[in-house]
C-alpha positions in Angstrom: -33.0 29.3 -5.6 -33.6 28.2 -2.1 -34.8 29.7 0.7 -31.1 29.5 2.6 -29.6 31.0 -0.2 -31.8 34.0 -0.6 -30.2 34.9 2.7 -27.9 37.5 2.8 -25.0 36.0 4.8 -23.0 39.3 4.9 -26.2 41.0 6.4 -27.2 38.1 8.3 -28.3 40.4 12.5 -25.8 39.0 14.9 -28.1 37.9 17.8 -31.5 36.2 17.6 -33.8 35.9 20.1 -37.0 33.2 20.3 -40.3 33.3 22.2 -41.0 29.8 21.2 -44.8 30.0 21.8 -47.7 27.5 20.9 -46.6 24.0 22.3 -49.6 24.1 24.4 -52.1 24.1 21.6 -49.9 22.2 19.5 -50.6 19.6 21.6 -54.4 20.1 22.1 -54.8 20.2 18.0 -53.1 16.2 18.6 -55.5 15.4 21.4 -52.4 15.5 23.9 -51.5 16.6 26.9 -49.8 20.0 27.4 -46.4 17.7 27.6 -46.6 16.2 24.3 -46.5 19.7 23.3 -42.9 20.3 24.8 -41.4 17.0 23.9 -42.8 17.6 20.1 -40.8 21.3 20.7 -37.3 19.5 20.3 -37.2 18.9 16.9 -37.6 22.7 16.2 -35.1 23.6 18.5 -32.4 21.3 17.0 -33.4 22.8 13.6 -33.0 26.1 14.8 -30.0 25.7 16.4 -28.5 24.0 13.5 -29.7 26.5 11.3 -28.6 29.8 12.8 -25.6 27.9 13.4 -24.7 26.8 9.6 -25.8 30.5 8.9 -23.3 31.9 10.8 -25.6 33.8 13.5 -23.4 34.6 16.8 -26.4 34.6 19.0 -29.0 32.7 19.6 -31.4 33.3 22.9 -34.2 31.0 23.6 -36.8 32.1 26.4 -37.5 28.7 27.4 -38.8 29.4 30.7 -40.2 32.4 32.2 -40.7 33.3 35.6 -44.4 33.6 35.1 -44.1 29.9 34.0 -44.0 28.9 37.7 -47.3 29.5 38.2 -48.5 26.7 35.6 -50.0 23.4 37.0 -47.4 21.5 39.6 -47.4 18.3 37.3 -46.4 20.5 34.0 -43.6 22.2 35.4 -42.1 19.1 37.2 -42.2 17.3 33.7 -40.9 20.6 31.6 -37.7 20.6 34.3 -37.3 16.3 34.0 -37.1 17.5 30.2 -34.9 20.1 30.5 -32.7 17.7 32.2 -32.8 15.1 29.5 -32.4 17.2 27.0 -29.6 19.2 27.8 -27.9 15.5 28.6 -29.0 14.3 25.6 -28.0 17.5 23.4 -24.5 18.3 25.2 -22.2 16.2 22.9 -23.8 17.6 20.0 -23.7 21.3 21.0 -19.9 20.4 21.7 -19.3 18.4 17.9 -20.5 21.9 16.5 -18.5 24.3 18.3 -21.4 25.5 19.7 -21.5 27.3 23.7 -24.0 26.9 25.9 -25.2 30.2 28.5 -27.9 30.4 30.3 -29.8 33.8 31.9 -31.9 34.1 34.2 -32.6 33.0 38.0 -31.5 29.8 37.5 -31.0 29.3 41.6 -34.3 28.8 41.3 -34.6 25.5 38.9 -34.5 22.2 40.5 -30.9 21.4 41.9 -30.9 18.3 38.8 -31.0 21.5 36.2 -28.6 23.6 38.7 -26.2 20.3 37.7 -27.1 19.1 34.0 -26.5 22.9 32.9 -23.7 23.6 34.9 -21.9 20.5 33.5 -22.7 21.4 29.9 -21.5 24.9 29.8 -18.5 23.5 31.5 -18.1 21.3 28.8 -18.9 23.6 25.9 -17.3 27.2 27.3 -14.3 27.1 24.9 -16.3 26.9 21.6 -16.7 29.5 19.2 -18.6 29.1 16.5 -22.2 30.1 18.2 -23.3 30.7 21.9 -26.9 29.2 22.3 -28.8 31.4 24.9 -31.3 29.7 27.4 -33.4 31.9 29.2 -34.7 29.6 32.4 -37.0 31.3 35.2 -36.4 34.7 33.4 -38.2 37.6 33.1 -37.2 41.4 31.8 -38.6 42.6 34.7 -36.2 40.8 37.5 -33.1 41.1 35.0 -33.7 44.9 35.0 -34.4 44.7 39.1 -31.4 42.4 39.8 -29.1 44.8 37.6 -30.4 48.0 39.7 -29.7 45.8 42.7 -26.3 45.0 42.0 -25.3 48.7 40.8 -27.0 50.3 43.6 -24.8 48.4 46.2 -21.4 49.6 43.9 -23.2 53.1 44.5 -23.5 52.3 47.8 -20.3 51.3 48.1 -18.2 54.1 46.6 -17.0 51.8 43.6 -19.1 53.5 41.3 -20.5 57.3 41.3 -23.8 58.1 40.6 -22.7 60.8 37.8 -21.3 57.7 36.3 -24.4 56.1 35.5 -25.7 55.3 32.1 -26.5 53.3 29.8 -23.6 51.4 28.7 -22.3 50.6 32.1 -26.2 49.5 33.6 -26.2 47.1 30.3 -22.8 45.6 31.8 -24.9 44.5 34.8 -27.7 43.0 33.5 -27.4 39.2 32.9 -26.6 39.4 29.1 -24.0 41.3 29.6 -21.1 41.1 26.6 -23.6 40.2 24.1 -25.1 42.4 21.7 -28.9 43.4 22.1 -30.9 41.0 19.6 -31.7 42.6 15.9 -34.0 40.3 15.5 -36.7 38.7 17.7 -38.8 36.1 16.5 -42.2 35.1 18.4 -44.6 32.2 17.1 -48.1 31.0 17.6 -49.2 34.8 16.3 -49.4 36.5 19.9 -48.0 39.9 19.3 -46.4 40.9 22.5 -43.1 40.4 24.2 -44.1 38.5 27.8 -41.9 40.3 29.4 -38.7 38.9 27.4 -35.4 41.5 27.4 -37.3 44.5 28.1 -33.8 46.7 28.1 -32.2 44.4 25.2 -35.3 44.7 22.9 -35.4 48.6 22.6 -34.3 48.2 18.9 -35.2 45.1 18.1 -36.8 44.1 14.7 -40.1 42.1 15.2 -41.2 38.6 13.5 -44.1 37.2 14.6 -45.9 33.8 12.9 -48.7 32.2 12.9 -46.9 28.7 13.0 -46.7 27.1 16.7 -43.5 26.4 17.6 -43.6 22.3 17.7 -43.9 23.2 13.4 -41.1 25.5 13.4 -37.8 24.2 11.2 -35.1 25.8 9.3 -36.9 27.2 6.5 -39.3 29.0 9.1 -36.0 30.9 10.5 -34.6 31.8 6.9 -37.9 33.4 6.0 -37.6 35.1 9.1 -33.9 36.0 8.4 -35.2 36.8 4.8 -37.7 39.5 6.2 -35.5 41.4 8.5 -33.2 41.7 5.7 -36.1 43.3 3.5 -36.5 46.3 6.8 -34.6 50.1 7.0 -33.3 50.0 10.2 -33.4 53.5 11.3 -32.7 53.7 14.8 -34.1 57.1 14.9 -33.1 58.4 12.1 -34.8 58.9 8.6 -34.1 57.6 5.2 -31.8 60.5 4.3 -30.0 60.5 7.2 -29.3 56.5 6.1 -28.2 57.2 3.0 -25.5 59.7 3.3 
């Protein structure tokens, strides 16, 4: 049996979320620049995508770009955005062939005005498509979703649209910037760091873990069904304990 079909498509978790970690040292394993790291990423994001996809996973959230990523060297982030551009021009058709929507969240006013355009264009293209919404999260951070959602609601406070004795949870998640999706069940993370750098802080609260040792340029379809594989082995508790589960 192979390893897609040890997974358990009627417990497969709706939303999947990526820190796709380790291009960096990918490349310096090659002898490369930082660069060759990120172009050599590609391959494991089209096998991702495909995979989830063909799996039948509804979400899929990629933190591509965090806001912390500004403060890398001038010439890597200049050539990560000309990439970004490329790719998503390169990748549009595609995404639209497999029914597949694009989103993006974060502060994406931020990105050069070529990215503003490129991305634009292909959600535009792919916004009626069903079959799975590909998250990118570009200048992002947990931290400035949670401050721009305070932000917001404070001014509908302010305002006399909402009341304060109103507040909780389930409206402040409707004004955060994935609002309408569900939190991810699972959250994958490579290159073995074990942290969350500040990636869906709110969303994560329940969120299964995955972390491997594998750096993401080496990450393919197999790599996501044995991480599939192991969230499907976990007792999601939520609180509770096994007894409470069970009756």
């Amino acid at each position: 049996m192979s390893l897609k079909e040890k997974v358990d498509l009627d417990n497969l978790p709706k939303h999947i979320a990526v820190i796709m970690d380790g291009n960096g040292r990918w490349a310096k394993q090659k002898g490369g620049l930082r660069i060759f790291g990120h172009q050599s990423a590609i391959t494991a994001v089209r096998e991702t995508v495909e995979a989830a996809a063909e799996l039948g996973v509804e979400y899929l959230t990629l933190y591509a770009f965090s806001t912390e990523n500004w403060s890398r060297p001038a010439f890597e982030v200049s050539a990560l955005m000309q990439l970004l551009v490329s790719t998503i021009r390169k990748e549009t058709s595609t995404l639209n062939k497999n029914n597949i929507r694009l989103l993006t969240i974060g502060d994406t006013a931020s990105l050069p005005a070529s990215c503003q355009l490129e991305l634009q264009e292909a959600m535009e293209i792919t916004k009626d498509n069903t079959r799975m919404t590909l998250v990118l999260a570009l200048s992002y951070s947990g931290r400035w979703d949670i401050t721009q959602a305070v932000q917001k609601l404070s001014q509908e406070v302010k305002d006399g649209a909402v009341k304060p004795q109103d507040v909780n949870e389930n409206l402040f998640k409707d004004y955060l910037s994935t609002a309408g999706m569900p939190d991810p069940e699972l959250l994958i993370r490579t290159s073995g760091e074990q942290r969350i750098s500040n990636f869906l802080l709110w969303q994560l609260a329940y969120t299964e873990l995955y972390i491997t040792k594998l750096l993401w340029p080496d990450f393919r379809k197999e790599h996501l069904y044995e991480a599939i594989i192991a969230f499907q082995s976990r007792e999601r508790r939520f609180g509770k304990t096994s007894e409470q589960l069970t009756k």
